[in-house]
C-alpha positions as CSV (number, residue, x, y, z in Angstrom):
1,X,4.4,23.6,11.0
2,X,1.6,24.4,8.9
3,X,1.9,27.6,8.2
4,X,1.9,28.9,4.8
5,X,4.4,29.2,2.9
6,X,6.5,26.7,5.0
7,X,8.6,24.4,2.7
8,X,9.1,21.7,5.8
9,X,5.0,20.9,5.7
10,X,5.1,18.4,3.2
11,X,8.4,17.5,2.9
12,X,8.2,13.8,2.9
13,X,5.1,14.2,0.7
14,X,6.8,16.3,-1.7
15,X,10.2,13.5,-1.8
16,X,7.9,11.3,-2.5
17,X,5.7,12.8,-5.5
18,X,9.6,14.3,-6.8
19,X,11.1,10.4,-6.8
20,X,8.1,9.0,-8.0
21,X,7.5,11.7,-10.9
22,X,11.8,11.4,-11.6
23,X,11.5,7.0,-11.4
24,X,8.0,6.6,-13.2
25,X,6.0,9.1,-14.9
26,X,9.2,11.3,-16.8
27,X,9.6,9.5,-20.1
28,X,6.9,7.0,-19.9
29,X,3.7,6.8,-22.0
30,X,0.9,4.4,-21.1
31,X,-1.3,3.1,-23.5
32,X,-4.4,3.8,-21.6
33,X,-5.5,4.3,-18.4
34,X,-5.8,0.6,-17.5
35,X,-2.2,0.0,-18.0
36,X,-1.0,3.9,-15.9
37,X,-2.8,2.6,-13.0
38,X,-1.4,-0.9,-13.0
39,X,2.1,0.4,-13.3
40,X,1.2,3.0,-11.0
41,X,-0.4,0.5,-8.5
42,X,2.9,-1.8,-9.2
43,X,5.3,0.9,-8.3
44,X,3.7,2.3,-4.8
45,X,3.5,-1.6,-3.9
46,X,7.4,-1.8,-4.8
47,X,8.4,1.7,-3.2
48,X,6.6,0.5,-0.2
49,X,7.9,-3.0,0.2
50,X,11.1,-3.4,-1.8
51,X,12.9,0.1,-2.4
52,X,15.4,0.5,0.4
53,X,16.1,4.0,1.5
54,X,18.7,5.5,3.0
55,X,16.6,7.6,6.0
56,X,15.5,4.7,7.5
57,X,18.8,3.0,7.7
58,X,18.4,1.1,4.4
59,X,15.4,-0.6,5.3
60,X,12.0,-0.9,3.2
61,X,9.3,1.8,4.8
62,X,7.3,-1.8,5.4
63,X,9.9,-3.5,6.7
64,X,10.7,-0.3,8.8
65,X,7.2,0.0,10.4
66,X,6.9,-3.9,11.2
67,X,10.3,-3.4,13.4
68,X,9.1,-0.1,14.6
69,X,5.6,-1.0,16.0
70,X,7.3,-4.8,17.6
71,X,10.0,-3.0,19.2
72,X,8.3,0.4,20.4
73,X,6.6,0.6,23.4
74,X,4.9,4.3,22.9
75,X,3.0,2.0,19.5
76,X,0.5,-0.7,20.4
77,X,0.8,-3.8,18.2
């Protein structure tokens, strides 16, 4: 890891930015800036607690990390 040119550094980061640019940004215009970062703001909160995905068993990255963190014991609570 962390070499360059390795396409595994930032792969999460980069599905991420690639679902967010494909879901979001492509297509939309925003009045202003006022309005890109409250839809911007809105989305994050929505990928983060609501959006289900499919590499952590369907679960919402929130909902994944609560369960994670109560039921591991290598991660304090």
């Amino acid at each position: 890891m962390s070499r360059r040119g390795n396409c595994y550094d930032n792969a999460h980061a980069e599905s991420f930015w690639s679902r967010f640019k494909a879901e979001l940004v492509n297509g939309s215009r925003f009045p202003g800036l006022a309005e890109a970062n409250f839809e911007i703001s809105n989305h994050i909160a929505y990928y983060n607690a609501e959006r289900r995905h499919s590499s952590l068993g369907y679960q919402s990255p929130n909902y994944f990390e609560t369960q994670f963190k109560t039921t591991s014991q290598l991660c304090p609570a």
